[in-house]
Steps between C-alpha positions, in 0.01 A plus 500: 500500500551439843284211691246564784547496894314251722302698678454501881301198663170660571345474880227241346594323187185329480347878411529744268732796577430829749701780485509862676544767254706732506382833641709796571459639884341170587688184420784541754634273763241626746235399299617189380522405845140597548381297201696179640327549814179422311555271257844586227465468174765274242682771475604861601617785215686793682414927458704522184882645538516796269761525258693713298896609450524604881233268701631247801270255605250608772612408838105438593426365246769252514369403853205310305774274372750533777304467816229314331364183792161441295660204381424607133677561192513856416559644183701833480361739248614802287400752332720704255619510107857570528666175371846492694327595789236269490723211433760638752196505765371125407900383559481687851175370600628143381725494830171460697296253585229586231271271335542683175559852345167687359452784268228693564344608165127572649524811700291739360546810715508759273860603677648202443362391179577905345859407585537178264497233763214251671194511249687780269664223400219340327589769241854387434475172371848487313628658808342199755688285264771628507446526917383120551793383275718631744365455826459104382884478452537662854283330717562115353514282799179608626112604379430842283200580526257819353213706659304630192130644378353397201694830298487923546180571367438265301603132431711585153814326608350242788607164240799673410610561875384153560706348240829676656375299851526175283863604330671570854370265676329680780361269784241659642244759294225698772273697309259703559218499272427895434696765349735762636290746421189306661707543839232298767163547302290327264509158415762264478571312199520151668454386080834640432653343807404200348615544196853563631479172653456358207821719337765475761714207624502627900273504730278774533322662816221690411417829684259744513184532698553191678229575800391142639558183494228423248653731259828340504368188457286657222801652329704181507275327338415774204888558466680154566743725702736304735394737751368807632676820647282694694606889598240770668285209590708328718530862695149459606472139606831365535352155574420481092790316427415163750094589348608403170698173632165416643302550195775306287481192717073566499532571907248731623658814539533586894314832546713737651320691850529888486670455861798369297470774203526764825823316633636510128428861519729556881720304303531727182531797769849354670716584187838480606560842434125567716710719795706688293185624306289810565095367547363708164815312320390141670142570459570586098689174488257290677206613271678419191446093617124600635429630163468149409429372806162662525360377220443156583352588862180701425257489227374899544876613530481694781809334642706660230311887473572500897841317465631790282364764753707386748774747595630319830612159642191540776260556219627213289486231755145590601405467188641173424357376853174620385472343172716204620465377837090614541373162347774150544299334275522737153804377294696672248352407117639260326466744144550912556184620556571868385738611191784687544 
């Protein structure tokens, strides 16, 4: 059995662990940048690099690692179930400057997870076995680490799974506490994030649902997780991650004026890509962020029905000056004051 990895010094030892999850079409260098600007969190976990017998590693994506200035250790994730190619891709990304290699086994995108890889893999248990024994004698000089859910549909081989964590030595466990088949909805089984805690040797971030800084404090207390990773939230107030610094050290939290929520906004709308874009493709992108966005700015919701009306960048940006800049003294809420 191999031994653990150190893992990287966090940005506040003092504190219990942040992390930004993972999210395909979101978590690139661009918005990494973005986060820093307001507040990073421990640690940064790249789009994952697909793999299979004929992948390369993703040239942007490898910009979150390569041209990373955030100052924070990024993790480089991956999502496949081809064995020599998974190991093979683990030994390439090793050249980098990663903090550690992650296997995503949590997507649960019905086209990814149909194919045997991300939360599929919940399914396979002598298969992840097979997969973590080999990835641990690849990557050996630095952490392993696992993005998982709580099993497919149900949690029939969760302790199993968990017990092949504990026999190769993985460093760092993020789960999320739903199933694959639960995708985003219904409640999350922070009791079963606990009780992996209690199972596993590593530390474990818990995800899912993660929407203030009250709930992570909440969660960290009902799971004994050494931190928290934090995903669509962080989307819609990227300040979350210092929020839950200041609840940790019993600060009051700094409300945050919508003025600033409307510069994060111009912010979100210079993607590096913004003037090679047509404005119906920028608009579409933009309103994937405002989706979340939204919901912590009005308690009616009107900001989000008129949000996803919008068809232009004119129409947009009166709307956010409307619902933004008409009163300096309304801040965005410290809890999401609509569902999703």
């Amino acid at each position: 059995m191999s031994s653990q990895v150190s893992l990287p010094q966090s940005l506040h030892p003092d504190l219990p662990f942040t992390a930004l999850a993972p999210m395909q079409d979101v978590t690139n260098l661009w918005f990494m940048k973005v986060i820093a600007h307001y507040g990073s969190p421990d640690y940064f976990f790249t789009e994952y690099f697909r793999v299979n017998d004929t992948s390369r590693l993703n040239r942007s994506i490898l910009a979150a690692i390569t041209e990373n200035d955030t100052g924070r250790p990024v993790f480089a994730q991956m999502i496949g179930e081809s064995i020599p190619d998974l190991v093979r891709t683990a030994k390439e990304l090793c050249k980098y400057n990663i903090a550690g290699v992650d296997l995503n086994m949590g997507c649960p995108a019905p086209r990814i997870y149909r194919k045997n890889v991300g939360g599929g893999l919940l399914l396979l248990p002598e298969k992840v076995d097979r997969i973590l024994g080999e990835l641990r004698s690849a990557v050996n000089d630095r952490p392993l680490t696992v993005k998982m859910r709580l099993g497919f549909e149900n949690t029939d081989n969760f302790y199993e799974i968990l017990d092949m964590i504990n026999r190769h030595s993985i460093d760092l466990l993020s789960l999320h506490g739903r199933t694959v088949k639960d995708m985003y909805h219904g409640a999350v089984k922070y009791d079963l994030i606990a009780e992996a805690v209690k199972r596993v040797d590593c530390s474990v971030l818990a995800n899912g649902n993660i929407h203030s800084a009250a709930t992570a404090l909440k969660v960290l207390s009902q799971t004994g997780a050494a931190g928290v990773m934090v995903g669509r939230w962080a989307i819609g107030n990227p300040w979350l991650f210092n929020q839950i610094r200041q609840a940790l050290r019993f600060e009051t939290i700094a409300p945050v004026p919508l003025v600033e929520v409307r510069n994060y906004i111009e912010r979100l709308w210079q993607t590096p890509t913004a003037t090679t874009m047509p404005e119906r493709s920028r608009i579409g992108y933009l309103k994937m962020f405002l989706n979340y966005v939204a919901l912590s700015v009005d308690t009616e919701g009107d900001f989000l029905r008129l949000m996803r009306q919008t068809s232009t960048e004119v129409e947009m940006f009166n709307l956010c000056d409307r619902f933004l800049l008409s009163d300096l003294t309304k801040t965005l809420a410290l809890t999401p004051l609509n569902s999703v």
